[in-house]
C-alpha positions in Angstrom: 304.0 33.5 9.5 300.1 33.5 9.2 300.0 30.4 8.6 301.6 29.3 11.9 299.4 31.5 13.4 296.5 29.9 11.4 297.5 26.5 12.6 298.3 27.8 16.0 294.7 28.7 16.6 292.9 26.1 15.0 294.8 23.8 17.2 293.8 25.9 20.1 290.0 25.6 18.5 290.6 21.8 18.4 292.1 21.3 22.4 289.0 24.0 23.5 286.7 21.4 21.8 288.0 18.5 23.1 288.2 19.8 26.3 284.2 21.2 26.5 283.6 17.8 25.1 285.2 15.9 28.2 283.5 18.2 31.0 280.6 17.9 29.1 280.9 14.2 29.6 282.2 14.3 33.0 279.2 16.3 33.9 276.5 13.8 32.9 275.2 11.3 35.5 275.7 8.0 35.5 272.6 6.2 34.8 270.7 5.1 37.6 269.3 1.7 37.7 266.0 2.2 39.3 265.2 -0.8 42.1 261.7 -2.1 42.0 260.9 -3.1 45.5 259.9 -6.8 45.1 256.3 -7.6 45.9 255.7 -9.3 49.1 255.2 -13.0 49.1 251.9 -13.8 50.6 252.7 -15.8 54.3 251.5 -19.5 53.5 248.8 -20.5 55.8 248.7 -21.6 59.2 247.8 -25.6 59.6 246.5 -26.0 62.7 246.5 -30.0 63.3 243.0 -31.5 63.7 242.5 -32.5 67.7 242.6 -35.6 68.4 238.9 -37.3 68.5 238.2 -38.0 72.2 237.2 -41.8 72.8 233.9 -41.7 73.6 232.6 -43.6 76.7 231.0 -46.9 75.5 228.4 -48.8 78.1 230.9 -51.9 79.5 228.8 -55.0 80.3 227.4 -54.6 84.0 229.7 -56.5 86.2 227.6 -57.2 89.3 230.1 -57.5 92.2 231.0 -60.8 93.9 228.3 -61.2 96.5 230.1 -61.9 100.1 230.3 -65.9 101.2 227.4 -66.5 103.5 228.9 -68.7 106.6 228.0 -72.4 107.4 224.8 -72.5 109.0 225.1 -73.3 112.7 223.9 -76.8 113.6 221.5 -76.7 116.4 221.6 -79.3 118.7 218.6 -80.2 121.3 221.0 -80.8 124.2 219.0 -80.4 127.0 216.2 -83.0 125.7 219.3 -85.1 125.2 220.7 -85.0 128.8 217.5 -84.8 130.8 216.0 -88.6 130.5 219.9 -89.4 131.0 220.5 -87.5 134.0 216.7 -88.9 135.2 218.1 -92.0 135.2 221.6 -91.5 136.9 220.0 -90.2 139.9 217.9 -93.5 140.7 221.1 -95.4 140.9 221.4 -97.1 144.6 224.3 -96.6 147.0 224.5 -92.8 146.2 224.3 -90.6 149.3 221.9 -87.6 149.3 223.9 -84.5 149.5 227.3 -86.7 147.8 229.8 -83.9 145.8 229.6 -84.3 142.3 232.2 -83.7 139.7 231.0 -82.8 135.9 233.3 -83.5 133.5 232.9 -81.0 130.1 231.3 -82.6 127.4 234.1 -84.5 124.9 233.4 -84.1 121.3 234.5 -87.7 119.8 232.4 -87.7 116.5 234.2 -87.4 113.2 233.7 -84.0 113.2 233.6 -80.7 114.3 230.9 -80.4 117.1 230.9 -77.2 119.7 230.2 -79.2 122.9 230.0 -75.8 125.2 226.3 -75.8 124.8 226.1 -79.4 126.0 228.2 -78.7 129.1 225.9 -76.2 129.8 222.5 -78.0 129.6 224.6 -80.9 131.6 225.0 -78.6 134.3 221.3 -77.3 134.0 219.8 -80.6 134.4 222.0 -81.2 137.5 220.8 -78.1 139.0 218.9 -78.9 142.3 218.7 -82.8 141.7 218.4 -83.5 145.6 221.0 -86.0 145.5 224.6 -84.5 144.1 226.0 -81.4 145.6 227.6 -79.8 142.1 231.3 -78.8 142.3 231.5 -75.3 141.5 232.9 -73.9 137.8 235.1 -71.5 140.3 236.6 -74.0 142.6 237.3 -76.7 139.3 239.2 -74.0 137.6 241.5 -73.4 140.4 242.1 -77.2 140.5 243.0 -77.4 136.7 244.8 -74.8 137.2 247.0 -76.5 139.8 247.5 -79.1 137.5 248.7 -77.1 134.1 245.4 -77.3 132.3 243.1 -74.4 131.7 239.2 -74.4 132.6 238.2 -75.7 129.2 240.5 -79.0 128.8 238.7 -81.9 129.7 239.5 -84.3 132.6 241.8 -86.6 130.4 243.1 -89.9 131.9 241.0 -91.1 135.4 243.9 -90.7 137.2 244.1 -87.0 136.3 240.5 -86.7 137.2 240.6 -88.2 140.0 243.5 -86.1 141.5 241.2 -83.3 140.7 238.0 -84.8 142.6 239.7 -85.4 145.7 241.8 -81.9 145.6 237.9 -80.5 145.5 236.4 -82.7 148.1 234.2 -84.6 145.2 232.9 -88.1 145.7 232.6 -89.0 142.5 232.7 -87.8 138.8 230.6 -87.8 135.5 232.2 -87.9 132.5 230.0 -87.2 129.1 231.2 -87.5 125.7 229.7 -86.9 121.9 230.7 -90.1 119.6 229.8 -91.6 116.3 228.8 -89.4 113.7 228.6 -85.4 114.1 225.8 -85.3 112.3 223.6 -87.6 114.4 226.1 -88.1 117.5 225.1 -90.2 120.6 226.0 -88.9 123.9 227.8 -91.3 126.7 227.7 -90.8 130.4 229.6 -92.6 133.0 229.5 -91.9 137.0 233.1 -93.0 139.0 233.5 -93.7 142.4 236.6 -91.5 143.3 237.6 -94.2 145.8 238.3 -96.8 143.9 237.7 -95.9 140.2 234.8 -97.8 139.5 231.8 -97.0 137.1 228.8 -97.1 139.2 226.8 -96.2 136.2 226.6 -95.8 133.0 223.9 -94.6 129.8 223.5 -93.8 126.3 220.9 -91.5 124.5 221.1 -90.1 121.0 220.7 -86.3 120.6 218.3 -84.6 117.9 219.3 -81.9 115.7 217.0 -79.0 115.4 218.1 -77.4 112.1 
């Protein structure tokens, strides 16, 4: 009997030890693994690109600009030392009534060139001014009869018949035409006086003219 008893207790002894032994384990902590915070990694640095190198203004070559085309020199013509000694002449031609109406033809350019006759007409009429012998058909009143006619004041007389519809729609006796020819750059001038009633040249003359520049 005491030794059941004996092993009775010394197996209780050997459950108490084991169990002492298990809450002693279960009482320890688990370990802890300790984290090291990890050290920050520096930023890499910003890289700003280099700015573009600005062209630099060079000197070009001086362009000197295109000077503007100076126009043709205007010829200059000594009209009225042309037509004077002409006119001179016409007038001392017999069988011409003092006071007879007159018409003046403009000048006709018939050079082989261009040659602004205006000027011409215009020291024509001049030297006809107060001659004593024609009675000048006004620019007015010869207008008016181109007009009737379809042509405009600066057209020329054209064919004698045409002209001398004209002259006897103005009352005019007779009529001088005048005319540039040859060459424009040394042209001769031509004048011719017609009878109106029949058509015939009563006189005619011929003089050079003299450029002045």
């Amino acid at each position: 009997m005491r030794e059941l008893h004996r092993y009775i207790l010394l197996a209780t002894t050997a459950v108490l030890l084991v169990g002492c032994g298990l809450n002693d384990g279960a009482r320890q902590p688990a370990p802890i693994k300790e984290i090291k915070p990890e050290s920050p990694q520096p930023a890499p640095p910003t890289t700003v690109p280099p700015a573009p190198a600005l062209p630099q203004d060079k000197p070009g070559p001086v362009v000197q600009p295109p000077k503007p085309a100076q126009p043709p020199r205007e010829r200059v013509w000594n009209w009225s030392g042309a037509v004077q000694p002409m006119v001179g002449r016409m007038l001392q031609v017999g069988g011409v009534s003092a006071g007879s109406v007159l018409l003046v033809d403009n000048v006709n350019n018939r050079t082989n060139g261009s040659l602004p006759t205006a000027k011409a007409t215009q020291a024509l009429r001049s030297a006809l001014a107060n001659n004593g012998t024609f009675t000048l058909v006004g620019g007015q009143q010869l207008a008016m009869a181109k007009q009737q006619l379809g042509l405009s004041a600066q057209d020329s007389l054209g064919s004698r018949s045409k002209a001398i519809g004209i002259a006897r729609n103005v009352g005019a006796q007779y009529v001088l035409y005048t005319s540039a020819g040859g060459n424009v750059n040394s042209p001769t001038l031509q004048m011719q006086l017609m009878l109106v009633q029949t058509g015939e040249i009563v006189w005619s003359g011929k003089g050079g003219v003299e450029r002045i520049q």
